[in-house]
N, C-alpha and C positions, 0 to 999 in steps of 0.2 A: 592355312585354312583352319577355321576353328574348330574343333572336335564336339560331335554334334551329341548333343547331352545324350539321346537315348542308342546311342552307339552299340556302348556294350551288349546289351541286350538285344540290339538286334543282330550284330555277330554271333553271339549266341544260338540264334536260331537257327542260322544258316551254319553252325559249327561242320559238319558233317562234310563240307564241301570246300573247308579251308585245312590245307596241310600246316600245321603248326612247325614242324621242325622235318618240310623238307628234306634236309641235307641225309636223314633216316632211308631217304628212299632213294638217294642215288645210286644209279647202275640198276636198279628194282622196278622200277616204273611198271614195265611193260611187264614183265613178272608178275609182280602182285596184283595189276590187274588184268591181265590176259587180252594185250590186244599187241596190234602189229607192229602199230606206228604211233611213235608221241612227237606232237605240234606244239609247240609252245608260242605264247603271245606275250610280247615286252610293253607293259601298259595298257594293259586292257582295257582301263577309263568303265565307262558303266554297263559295258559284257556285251551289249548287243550282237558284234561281230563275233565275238569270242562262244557265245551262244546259241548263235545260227547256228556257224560252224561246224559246233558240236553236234547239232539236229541231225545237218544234212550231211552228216561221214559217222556215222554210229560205231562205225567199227574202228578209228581214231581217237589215242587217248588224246585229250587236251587239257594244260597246264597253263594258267592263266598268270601273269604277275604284274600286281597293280603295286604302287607303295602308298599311296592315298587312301589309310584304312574308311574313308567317309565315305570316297568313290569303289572300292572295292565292293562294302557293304549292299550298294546299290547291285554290282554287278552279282555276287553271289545270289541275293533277292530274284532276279532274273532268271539266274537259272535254277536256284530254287523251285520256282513253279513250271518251269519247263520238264522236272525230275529225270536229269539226266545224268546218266551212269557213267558217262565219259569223260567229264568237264570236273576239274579243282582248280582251286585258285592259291594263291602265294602272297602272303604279304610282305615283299621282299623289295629290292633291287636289284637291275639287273648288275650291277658290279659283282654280285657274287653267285652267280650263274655256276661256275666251276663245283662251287659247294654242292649246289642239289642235283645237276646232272654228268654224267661221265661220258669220258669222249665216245663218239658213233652212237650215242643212246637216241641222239633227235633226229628226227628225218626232216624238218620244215619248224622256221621261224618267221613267227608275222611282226613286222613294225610298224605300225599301224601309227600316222603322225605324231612322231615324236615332236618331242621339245628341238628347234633346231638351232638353239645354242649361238645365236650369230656373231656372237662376238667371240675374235679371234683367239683369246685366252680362253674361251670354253670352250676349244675345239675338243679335244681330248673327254669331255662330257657326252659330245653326240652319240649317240646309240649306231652308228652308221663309220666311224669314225674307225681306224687302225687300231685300237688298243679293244675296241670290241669285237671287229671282226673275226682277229686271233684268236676270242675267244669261241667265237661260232665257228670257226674251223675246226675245231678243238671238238666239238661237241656234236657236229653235226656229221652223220656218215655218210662215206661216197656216195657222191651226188645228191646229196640232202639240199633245199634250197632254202633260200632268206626270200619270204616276199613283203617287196617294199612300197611304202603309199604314202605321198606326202604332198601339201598343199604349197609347200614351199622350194619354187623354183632352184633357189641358191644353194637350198640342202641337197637338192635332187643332186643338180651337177655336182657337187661335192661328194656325196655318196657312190652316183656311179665311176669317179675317180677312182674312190678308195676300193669299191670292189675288184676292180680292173688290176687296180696296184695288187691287193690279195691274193690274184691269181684267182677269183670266180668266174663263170663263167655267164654274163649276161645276155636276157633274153625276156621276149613279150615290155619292151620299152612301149611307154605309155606317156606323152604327153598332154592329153587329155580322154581320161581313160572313158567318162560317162558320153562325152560330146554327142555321139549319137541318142543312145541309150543307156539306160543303170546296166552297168557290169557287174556281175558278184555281189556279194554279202556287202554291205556298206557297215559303217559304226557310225555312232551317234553324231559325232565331228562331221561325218564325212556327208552324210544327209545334208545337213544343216550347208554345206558350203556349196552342195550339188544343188542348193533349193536357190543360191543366191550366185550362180552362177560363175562359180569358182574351178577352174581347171583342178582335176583330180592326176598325179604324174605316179608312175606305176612302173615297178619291174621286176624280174626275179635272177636274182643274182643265187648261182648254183656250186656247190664244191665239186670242183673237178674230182672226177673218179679216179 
């Protein structure tokens, strides 16, 4: 994606609500800003979800991470005008997740449609996949949960494999979560698929205590 000329500047603006050098505040989070619980979001895309979120649980910090500083931009703008005291954002990846949080500091991880990687050599890529789970095991305290949302059938079952294998404990399975009506805070993706008639598949895979 091409880096959009007026970028910088308007990162700038939104400065105040992007952590530059994370890894500063690990094990701190919940510290430095006085709240109970921190949620983090692995690809937030343009914050919608990641924004509600934040609205509707004021007293949850939330740590946003996009690596797309084009889309990120967007997403910070978002909450920007929503001026809210509980929502930053990361311009990172999740591969180095160990770096900015420490083990038991997260209570809840959203995966909100990943990339799902179909091709067999990019297994090890998926956000859902054994090499990342370890790591939310790692970081997530007793009975902290992963909740997960995905458009793609193949990934689904594959996911709730890998959690199974992790030792999580799953539950609230959803093969088509909107079917009736809108459930929950939707993100932008997820609109768009629920407008066109696209099965939303949904679950929350939990660390055993």
């Amino acid at each position: 994606m091409r880096r959009k000329p007026n970028l910088d500047s308007r990162l700038e603006k939104c400065s105040l609500l992007l952590v530059a050098k994370p890894e500063e505040n690990r094990g701190l989070w919940l510290k430095k800003h006085a709240f109970k619980d921190l949620h983090i979001e692995l690809g937030c895309g343009r914050g919608l979800f990641t924004t509600e979120s934040a609205k509707t649980q004021p007293d949850v910090l939330f740590v946003a991470l996009e690596k797309t500083a084009n889309v990120l931009v967007i997403a910070m703008e978002r909450a920007g005008q929503e001026q809210l005291n509980n929502l930053f954002f990361i311009n990172k990846l999740a591969d180095d997740l160990v770096l900015f949080f420490t083990s038991g500091e997260v209570s809840r991880i959203y995966i909100n449609f990943c990339d799902p990687w179909p091709s067999r050599r990019h297994e090890k890529r998926r956000l859902t996949g054994q090499r990342f789970l370890d790591i939310y095991k790692q970081l997530l305290k007793a009975g902290g949960e992963i909740h997960f949302k995905t458009d793609n059938p193949a990934l689904f079952e594959f996911s709730l494999a890998e959690f199974e294998r992790s030792g999580f404990i799953l539950s609230e399975l959803s093969y088509d979560l909107h079917k009736c009506k809108p459930v929950g805070i939707m993100t932008d993706y997820e609109m768009r698929f629920h407008e066109n008639g696209v099965p939303i598949l949904r679950c929350v895979a939990a660390k055993d205590k």
